[in-house]
C-alpha positions, 0 to 999 in steps of 0.5 A: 758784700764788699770788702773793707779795710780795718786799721788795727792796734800795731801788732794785733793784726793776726789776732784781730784777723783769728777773733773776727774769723771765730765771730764769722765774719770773712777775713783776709790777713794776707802774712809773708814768712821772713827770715829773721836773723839776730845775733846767735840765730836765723828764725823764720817768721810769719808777719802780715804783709801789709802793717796794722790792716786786715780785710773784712767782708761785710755789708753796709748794715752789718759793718759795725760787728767788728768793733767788738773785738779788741784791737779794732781801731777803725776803718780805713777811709778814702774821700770820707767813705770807708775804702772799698777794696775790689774782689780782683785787688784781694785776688791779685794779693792772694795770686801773688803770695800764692806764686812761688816762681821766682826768676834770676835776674840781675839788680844790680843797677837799681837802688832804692828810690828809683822809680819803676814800671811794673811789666808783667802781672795784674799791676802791670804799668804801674809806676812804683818807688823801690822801697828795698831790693832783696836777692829775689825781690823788691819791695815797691811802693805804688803811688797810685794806690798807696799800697807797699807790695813785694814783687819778683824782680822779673816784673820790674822794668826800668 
């Protein structure tokens, strides 16, 4: 079985994910809690890390099963085959959400638009665009994948 990559209605990923999990299929939604501030309070909030995908573990015959559920648009595509994403990429999703060490480390030299080398970790030598620099983290952009991923600050060299 291999896993897909389902395009979903803006939104609905979390939902999507919840139906298709209680249709037993295998799903990933991997979600980031964010702090969000408006102009009276500060809420946290649970937001899928990637925007309108979830994964899903089917076979080629059996892929079908999830356009029963409302939000499904289609699958995502690569060379006209729908993708398929290796187990080790979903892994590597899941290690680095689950990874809670966060070294201190001065940004201060970089901005957005720069283009880096991930140096530590399982994208280690990738090259990757800063999309946005927290106070631990930066939001990145791999070219080569075409993937937005949050990494420490650490793992990032110039």
């Amino acid at each position: 079985m291999n896993w897909y990559v389902i395009y979903t209605k803006p939104r609905w990923e979390k939902r999507v994910a919840t139906q298709l999990e209680e249709m037993e299929i295998e799903t990933y939604c991997p979600v980031v809690t964010e702090v969000r501030q408006w102009s009276d309070r500060k809420k946290k909030v649970v937001t899928p890390l990637f925007k309108s995908y979830v994964f899903v573990r089917r076979n080629e015959k059996t892929r079908e099963e999830v356009f029963e559920v409302p939000g499904v648009i289609q699958y995502l595509f690569w060379l006209g085959k729908p993708a398929i994403v290796k187990e080790k990429e979903i892994e590597t999703i899941k290690s680095w959400l689950n990874n809670d060490e966060i070294e201190i480390v001065s940004t201060d030299h970089l901005s957005p638009g720069d283009q880096v080398t991930i140096a530590e970790g399982d994208f280690k030598g990738q090259e990757a665009i800063i999309q946005k620099i927290g106070k631990k983290r930066m939001r990145l952009v791999l070219r080569s994948m075409g993937y937005v991923v949050n990494v420490r600050s650490s793992d990032v060299v110039e």
